[in-house]
LUMKOLFI-8267 format. One line per 8 residues: number of its first residue (from 1); for each residue x, y, z of N, C-alpha, C. Coordinates in steps of 0.1 Angstrom, whole numbers, plus 5000, padded with zeros to 4 digits. Example, Ala and Ser with C-alpha at 12.3 -4.5 7.8 and 13.67 -1.06 7.14 Angstrom:
% residues 2
1) 5132 4943 5078 5123 4955 5078 5132 4967 5078 ~ 5128 4978 5071 5137 4989 5071 5129 5000 5079;
This chain:
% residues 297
1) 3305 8827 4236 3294 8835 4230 3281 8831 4237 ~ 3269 8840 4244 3261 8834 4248 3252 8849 4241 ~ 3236 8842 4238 3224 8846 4235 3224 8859 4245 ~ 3229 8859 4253 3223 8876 4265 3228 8887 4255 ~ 3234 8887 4248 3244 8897 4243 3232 8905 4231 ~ 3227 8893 4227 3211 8895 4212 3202 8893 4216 ~ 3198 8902 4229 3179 8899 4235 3178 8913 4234 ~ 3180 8922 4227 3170 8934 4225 3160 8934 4223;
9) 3147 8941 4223 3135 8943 4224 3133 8941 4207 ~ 3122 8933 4202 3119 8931 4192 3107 8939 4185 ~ 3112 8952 4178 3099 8963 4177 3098 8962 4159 ~ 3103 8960 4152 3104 8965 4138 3104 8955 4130 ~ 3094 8957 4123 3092 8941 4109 3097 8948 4098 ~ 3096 8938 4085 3103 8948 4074 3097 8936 4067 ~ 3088 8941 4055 3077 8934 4048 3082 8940 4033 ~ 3088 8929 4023 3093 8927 4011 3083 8926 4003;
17) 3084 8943 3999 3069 8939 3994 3068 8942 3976 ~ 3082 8942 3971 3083 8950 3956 3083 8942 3945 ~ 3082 8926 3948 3081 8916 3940 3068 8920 3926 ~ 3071 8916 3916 3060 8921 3906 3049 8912 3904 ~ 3045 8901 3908 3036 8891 3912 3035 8885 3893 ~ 3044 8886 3889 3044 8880 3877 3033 8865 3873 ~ 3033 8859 3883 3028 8846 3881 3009 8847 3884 ~ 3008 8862 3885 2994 8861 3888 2985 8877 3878;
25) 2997 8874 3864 2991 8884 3856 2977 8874 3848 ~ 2967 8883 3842 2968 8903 3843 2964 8907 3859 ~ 2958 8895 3867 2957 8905 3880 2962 8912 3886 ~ 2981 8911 3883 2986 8919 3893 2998 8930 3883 ~ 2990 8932 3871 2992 8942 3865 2992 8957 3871 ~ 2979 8960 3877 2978 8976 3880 2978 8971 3899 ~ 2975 8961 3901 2974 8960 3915 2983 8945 3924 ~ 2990 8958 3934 3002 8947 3939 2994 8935 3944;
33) 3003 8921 3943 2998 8906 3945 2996 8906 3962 ~ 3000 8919 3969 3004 8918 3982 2988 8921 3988 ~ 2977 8928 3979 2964 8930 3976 2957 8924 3973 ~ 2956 8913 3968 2952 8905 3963 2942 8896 3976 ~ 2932 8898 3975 2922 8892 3992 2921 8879 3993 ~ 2924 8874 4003 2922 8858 4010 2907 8862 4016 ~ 2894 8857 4006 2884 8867 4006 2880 8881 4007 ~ 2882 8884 4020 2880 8898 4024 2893 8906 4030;
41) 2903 8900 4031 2911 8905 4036 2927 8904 4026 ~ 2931 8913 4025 2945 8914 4015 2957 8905 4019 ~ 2962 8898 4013 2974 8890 4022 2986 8899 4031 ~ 2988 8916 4027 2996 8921 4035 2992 8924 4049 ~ 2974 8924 4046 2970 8929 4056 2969 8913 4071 ~ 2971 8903 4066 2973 8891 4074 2989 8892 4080 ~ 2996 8894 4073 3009 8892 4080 3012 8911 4088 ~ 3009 8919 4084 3004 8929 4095 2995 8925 4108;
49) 2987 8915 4109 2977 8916 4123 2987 8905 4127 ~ 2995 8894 4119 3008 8887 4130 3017 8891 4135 ~ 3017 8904 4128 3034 8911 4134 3028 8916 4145 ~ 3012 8923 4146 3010 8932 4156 3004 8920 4171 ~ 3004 8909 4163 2998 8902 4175 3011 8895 4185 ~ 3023 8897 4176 3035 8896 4184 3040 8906 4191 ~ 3034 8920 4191 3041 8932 4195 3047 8938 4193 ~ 3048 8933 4179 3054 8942 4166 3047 8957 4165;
57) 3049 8961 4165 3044 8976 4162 3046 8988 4152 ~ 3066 8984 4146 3070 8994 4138 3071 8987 4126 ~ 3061 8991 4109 3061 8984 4101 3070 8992 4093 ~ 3078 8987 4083 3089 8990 4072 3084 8979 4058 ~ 3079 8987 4052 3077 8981 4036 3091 8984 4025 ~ 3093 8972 4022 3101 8980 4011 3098 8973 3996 ~ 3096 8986 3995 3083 8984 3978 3092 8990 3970 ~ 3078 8985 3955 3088 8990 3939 3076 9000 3935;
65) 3080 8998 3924 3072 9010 3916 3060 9005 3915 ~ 3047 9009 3917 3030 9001 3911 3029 9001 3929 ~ 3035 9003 3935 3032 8995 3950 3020 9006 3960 ~ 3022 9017 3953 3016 9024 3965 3001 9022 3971 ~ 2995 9014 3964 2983 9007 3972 2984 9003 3986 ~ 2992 8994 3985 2997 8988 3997 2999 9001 4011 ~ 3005 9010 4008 3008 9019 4018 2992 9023 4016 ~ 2982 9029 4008 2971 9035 4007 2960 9027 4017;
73) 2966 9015 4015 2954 9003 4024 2956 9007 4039 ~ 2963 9011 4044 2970 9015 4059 2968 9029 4060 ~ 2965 9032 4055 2958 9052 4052 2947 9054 4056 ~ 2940 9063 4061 2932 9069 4065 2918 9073 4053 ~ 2908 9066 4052 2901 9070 4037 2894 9078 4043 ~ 2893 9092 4041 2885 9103 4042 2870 9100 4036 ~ 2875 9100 4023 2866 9099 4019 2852 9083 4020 ~ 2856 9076 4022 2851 9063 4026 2843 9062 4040;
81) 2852 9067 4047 2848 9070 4059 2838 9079 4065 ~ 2833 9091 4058 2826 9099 4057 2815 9092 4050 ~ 2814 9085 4038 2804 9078 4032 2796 9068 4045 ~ 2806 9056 4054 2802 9052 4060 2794 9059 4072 ~ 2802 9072 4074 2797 9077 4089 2780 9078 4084 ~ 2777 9082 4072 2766 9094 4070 2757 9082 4069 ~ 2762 9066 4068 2751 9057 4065 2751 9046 4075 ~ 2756 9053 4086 2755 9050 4102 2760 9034 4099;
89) 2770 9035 4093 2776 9019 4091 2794 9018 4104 ~ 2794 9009 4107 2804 9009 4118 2820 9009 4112 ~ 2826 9017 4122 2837 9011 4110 2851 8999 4114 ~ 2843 8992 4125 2852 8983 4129 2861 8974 4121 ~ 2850 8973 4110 2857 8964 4099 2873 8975 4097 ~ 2878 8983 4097 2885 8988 4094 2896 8990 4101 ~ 2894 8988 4112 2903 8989 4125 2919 8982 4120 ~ 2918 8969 4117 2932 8963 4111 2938 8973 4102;
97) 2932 8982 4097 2941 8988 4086 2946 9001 4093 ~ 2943 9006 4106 2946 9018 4109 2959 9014 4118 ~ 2973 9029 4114 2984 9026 4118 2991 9037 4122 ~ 2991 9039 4137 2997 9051 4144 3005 9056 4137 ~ 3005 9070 4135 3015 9080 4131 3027 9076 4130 ~ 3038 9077 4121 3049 9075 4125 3054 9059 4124 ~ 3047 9049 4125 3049 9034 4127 3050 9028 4114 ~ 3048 9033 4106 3047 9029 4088 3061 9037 4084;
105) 3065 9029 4074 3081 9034 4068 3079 9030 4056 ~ 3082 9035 4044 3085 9026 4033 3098 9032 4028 ~ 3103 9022 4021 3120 9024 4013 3122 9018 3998 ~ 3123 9022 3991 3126 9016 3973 3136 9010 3972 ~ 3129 8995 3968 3136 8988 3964 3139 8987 3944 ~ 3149 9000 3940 3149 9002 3926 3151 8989 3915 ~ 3162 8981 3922 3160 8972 3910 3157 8958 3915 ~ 3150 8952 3912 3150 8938 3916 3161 8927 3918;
113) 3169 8925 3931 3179 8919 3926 3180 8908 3939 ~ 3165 8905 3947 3168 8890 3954 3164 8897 3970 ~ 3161 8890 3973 3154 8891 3988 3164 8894 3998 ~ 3174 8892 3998 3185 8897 4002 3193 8916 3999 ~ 3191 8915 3985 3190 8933 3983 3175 8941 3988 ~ 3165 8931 3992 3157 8939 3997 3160 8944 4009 ~ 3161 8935 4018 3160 8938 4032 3171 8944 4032 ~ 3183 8949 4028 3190 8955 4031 3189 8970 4027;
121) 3178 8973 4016 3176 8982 4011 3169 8989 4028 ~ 3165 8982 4040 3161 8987 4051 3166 8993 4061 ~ 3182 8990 4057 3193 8989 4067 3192 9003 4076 ~ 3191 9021 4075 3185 9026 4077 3177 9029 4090 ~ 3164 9022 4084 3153 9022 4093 3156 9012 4105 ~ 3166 9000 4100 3165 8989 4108 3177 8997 4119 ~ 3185 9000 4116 3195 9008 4125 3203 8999 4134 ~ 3203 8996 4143 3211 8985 4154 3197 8976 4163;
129) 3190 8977 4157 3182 8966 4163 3177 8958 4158 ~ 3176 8941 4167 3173 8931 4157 3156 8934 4153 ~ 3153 8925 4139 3146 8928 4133 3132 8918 4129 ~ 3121 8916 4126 3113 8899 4118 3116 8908 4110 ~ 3115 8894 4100 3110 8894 4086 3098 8887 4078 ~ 3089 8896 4073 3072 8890 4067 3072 8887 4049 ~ 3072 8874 4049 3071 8876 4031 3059 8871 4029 ~ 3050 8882 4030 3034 8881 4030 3031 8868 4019;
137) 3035 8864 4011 3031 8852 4006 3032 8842 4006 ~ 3037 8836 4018 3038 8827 4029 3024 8833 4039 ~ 3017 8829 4040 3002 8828 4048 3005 8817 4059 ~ 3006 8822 4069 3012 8813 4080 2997 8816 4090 ~ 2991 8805 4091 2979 8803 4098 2979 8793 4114 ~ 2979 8803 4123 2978 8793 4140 2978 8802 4148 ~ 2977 8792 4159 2971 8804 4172 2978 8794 4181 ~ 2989 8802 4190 2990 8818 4182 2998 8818 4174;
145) 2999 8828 4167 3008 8828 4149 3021 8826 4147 ~ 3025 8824 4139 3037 8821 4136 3049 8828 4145 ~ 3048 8843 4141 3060 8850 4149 3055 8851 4164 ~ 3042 8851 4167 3043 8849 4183 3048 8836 4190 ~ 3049 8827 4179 3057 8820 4180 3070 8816 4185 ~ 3076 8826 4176 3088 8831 4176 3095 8837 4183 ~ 3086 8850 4188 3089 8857 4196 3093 8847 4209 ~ 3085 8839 4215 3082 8832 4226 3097 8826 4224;
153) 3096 8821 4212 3116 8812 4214 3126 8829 4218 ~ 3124 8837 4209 3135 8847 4211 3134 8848 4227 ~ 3124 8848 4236 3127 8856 4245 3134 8842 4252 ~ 3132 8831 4251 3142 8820 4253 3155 8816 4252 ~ 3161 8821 4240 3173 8819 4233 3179 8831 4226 ~ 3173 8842 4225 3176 8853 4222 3183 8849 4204 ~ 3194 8858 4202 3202 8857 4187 3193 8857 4174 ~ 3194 8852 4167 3186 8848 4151 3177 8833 4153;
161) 3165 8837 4145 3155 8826 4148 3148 8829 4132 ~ 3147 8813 4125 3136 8814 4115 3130 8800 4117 ~ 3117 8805 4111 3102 8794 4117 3107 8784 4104 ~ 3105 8768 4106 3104 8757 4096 3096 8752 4095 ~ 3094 8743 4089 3086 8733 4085 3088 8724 4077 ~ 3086 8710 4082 3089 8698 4078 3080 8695 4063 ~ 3084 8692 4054 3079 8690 4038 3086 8676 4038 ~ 3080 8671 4025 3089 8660 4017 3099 8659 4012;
169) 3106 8649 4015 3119 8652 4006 3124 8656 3991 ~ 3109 8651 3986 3108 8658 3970 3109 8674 3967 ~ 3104 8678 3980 3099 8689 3978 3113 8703 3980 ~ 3123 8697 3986 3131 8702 3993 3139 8719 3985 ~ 3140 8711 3970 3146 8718 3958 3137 8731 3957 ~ 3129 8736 3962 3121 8751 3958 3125 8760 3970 ~ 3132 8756 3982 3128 8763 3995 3147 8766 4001 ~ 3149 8773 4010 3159 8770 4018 3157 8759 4028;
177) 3171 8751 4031 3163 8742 4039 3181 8744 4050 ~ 3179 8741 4065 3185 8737 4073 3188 8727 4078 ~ 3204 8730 4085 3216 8715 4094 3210 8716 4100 ~ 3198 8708 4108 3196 8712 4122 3208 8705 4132 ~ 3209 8711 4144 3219 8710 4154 3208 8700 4165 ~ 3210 8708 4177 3206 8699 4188 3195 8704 4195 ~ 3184 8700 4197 3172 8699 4201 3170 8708 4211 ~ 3165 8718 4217 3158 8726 4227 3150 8715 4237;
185) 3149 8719 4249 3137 8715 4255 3127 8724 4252 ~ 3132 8734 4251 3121 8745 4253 3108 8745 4244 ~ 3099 8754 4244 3087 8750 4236 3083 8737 4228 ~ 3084 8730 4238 3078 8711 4238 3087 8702 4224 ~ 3099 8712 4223 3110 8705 4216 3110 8711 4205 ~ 3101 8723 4202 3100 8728 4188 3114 8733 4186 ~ 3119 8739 4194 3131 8748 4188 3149 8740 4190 ~ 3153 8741 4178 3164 8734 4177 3174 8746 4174;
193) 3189 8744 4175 3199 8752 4168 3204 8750 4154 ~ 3210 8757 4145 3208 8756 4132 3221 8754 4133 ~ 3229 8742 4124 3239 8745 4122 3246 8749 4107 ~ 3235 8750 4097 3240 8752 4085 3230 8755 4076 ~ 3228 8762 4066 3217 8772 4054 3218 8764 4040 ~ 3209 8761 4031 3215 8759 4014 3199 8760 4015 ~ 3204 8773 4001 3193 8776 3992 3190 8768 3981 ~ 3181 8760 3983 3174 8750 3972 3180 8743 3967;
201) 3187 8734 3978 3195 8722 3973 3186 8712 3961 ~ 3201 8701 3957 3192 8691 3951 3190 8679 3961 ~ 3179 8673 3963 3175 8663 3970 3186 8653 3977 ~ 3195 8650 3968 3202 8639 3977 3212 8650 3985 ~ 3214 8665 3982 3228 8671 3990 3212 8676 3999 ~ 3204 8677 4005 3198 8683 4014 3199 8680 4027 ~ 3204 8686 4035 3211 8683 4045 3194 8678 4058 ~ 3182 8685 4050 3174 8677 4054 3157 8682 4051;
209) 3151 8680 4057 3138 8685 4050 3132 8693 4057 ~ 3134 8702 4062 3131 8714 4073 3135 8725 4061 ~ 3123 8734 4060 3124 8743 4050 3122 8758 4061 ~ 3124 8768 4052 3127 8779 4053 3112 8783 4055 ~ 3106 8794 4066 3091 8791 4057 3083 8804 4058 ~ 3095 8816 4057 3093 8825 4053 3088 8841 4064 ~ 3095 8836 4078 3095 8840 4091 3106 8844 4095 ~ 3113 8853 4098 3129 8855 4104 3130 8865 4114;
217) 3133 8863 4126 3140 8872 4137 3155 8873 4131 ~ 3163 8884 4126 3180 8886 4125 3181 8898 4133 ~ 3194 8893 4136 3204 8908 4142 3207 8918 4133 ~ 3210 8929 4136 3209 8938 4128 3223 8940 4120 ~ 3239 8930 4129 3243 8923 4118 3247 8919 4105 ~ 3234 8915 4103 3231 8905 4090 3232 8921 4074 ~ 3232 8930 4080 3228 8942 4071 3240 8940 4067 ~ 3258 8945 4071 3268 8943 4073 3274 8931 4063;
225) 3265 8919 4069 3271 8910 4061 3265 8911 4043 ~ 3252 8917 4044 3243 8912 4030 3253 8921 4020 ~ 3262 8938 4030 3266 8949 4023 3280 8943 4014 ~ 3282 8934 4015 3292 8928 4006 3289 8916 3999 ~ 3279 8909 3998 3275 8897 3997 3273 8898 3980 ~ 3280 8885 3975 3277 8886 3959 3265 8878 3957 ~ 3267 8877 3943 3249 8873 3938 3253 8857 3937 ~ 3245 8850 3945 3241 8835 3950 3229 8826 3935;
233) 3220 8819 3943 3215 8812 3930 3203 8823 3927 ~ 3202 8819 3912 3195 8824 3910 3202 8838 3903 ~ 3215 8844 3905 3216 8856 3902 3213 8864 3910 ~ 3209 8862 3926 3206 8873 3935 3211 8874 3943 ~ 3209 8879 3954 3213 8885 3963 3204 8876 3975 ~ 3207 8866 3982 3202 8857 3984 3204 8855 4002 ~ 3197 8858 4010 3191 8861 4022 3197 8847 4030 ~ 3192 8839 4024 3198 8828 4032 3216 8826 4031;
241) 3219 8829 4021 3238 8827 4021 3244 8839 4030 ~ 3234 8846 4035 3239 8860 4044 3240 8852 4057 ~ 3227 8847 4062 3223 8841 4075 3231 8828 4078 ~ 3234 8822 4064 3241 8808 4064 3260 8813 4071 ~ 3264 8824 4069 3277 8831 4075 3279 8836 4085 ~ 3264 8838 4092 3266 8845 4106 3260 8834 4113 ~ 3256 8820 4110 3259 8806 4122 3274 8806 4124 ~ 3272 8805 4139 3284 8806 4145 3292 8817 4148;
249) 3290 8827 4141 3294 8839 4149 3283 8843 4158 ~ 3269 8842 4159 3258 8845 4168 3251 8831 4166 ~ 3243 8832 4184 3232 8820 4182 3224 8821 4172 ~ 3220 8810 4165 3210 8803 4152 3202 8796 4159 ~ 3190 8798 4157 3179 8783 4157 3168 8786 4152 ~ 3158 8773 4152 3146 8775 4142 3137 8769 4153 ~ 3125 8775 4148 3113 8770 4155 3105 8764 4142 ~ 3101 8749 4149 3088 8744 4136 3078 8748 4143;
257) 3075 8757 4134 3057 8761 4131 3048 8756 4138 ~ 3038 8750 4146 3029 8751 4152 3018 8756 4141 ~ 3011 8749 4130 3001 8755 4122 3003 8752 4112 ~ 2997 8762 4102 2994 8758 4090 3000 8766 4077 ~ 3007 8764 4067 3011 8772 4058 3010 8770 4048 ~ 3003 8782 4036 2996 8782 4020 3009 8790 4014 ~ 3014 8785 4006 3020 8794 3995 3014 8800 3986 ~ 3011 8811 3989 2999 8818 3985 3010 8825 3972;
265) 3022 8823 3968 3028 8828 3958 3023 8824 3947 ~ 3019 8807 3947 3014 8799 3935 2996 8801 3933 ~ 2992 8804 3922 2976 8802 3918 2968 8786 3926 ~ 2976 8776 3933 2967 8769 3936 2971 8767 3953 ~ 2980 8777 3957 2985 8777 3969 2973 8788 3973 ~ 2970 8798 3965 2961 8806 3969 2948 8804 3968 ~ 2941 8799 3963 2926 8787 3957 2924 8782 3975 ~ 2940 8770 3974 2939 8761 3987 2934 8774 3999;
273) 2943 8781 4001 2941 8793 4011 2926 8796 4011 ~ 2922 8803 3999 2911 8812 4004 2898 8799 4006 ~ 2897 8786 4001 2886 8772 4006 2890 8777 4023 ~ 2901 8769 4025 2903 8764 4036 2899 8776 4049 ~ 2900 8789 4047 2902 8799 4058 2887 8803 4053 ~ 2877 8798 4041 2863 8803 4042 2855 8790 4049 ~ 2859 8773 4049 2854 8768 4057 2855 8769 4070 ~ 2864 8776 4076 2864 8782 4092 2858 8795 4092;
281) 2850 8799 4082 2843 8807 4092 2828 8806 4092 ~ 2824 8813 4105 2815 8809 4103 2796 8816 4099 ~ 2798 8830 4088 2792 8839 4080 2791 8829 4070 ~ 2795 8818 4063 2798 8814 4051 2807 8798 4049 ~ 2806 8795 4061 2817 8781 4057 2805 8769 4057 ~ 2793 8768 4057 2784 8760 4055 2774 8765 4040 ~ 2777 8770 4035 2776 8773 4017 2782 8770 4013 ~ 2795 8779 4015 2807 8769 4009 2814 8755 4007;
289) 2807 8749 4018 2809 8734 4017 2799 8730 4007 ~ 2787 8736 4010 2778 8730 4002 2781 8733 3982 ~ 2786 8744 3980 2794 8747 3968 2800 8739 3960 ~ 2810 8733 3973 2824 8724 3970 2817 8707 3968 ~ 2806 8707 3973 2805 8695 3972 2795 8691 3962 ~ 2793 8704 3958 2780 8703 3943 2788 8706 3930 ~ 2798 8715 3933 2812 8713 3920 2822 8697 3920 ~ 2821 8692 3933 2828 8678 3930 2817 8668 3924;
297) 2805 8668 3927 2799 8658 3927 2793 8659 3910;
């Protein structure tokens, strides 16, 4: 088995986007949590400018019911637009949201039944080519970003690739975590082979503390395998017990992250996020310090 067989061109993300953001009501009552702004900008709209700064170019959402904002934010506002032209305002700020004809997909994900019935709900669109995967609430911050990251390993080792990251051992029990295998030279030793998957072990069976971290190049494969796949922890349909069956039938390996990552799923993962990415800029990151240090003191 060698990697030359799984180096197709990597065009098409698929962004899981139908989760009901339960943990951030009443906000995300009438508006999806995928909306929700890291200041000024929506968290879908961050992992869109990483897919496109990888070369990603074909986006696939696969949304629930309440979701259609999300596709609207990537739309064309006539009317907005026209407001702006007439008050000679630029509309550069807008540029990230505009998305060639044709390059946007979305597919219904009807019942909620695990991250694993999502992406497969793509199978479709995804067709015979391998694929990333964006779970916009993972805020993956570096330069360059996460999946160009990745990409950089794929075009190295080709097959299946998900991004890690090293946590505490305590921590191990919330995440998927990886066997790692044997070390790459390649990208200054970041990228290793995988030899084995468990969704949210308990601490002493953790094979180690390399988590899942919410980034995935798969073969198109993986669709095949999820189409028979029963319901894992949790009751779902569980993305990693798919990937954890196809090591060793195709190359596996992971790349650690290079940067920085907010679990913008939790209320203080998102807090952390929006400080940290307002003291880098620089419209506002010297108020805001000064804020932070008149609320501590």
């Amino acid at each position: 088995m060698t990697s030359q067989s799984y180096r197709k061109p990597l065009r098409k993300a698929v962004f899981p986007v139908a989760g009901l953001g339960t943990r951030f009501l009443p906000a995300t009552k009438a508006i999806p949590k995928e909306m929700l702004p890291i200041i000024d900008r929506p968290l879908i709209q961050y992992a869109v400018d990483e897919a496109r700064e990888a070369g990603i170019d074909q986006l696939i959402f696969v949304t629930g019911r309440g979701k259609t904002a999300i596709v609207e934010h990537f739309d064309t506002a006539y009317e907005l637009e026209t407001t702006m032209s007439e008050r000679g305002k630029s509309f550069e700020v807008l540029e990230p949201t505009r998305v060639q004809p044709g390059n946007l997909v979305t597919v219904r994900q009807q019942v909620p039944m695990g991250l694993g019935h999502a992406i497969w709900c793509a199978r479709a669109i995804v067709g015979d080519e391998p694929f990333a995967i964006f779970l916009p609430d993972e805020l993956m911050i570096g330069s360059p970003g996460c999946m160009k990251q990745m990409v950089d390993a794929y075009d190295e080792v080709g097959g299946n690739l998900i991004s890690v990251l090293e946590v505490p051992y305590e921590q191990v029990s919330s995440y998927g975590v990886i066997a790692p295998g044997k070390r790459l030279d390649a990208l200054d030793g970041a990228l290793c082979e995988v030899t084995g998957l468990v969704e949210k072990p308990k601490v002493e069976d953790a094979p180690s503390n390399l988590i899942i971290s919410g980034r995935y190049i798969l073969q198109p494969e993986v669709m095949r395998v999820l189409e028979g796949q029963g319901q894992g922890a949790g009751g779902e349909i569980q993305l990693t017990d798919a990937m954890a069956r196809m090591i060793g039938e195709q190359p596996f390996h992971a790349v650690t992250f290079a940067g920085r990552r907010y679990d913008c799923g939790s209320k203080v993962g998102f807090v952390e996020a929006t400080l940290a990415l307002a003291l880098e800029r620089d419209d506002m990151a010297a108020e805001v310090r000064e804020i932070a240090q008149r609320l501590l003191g």
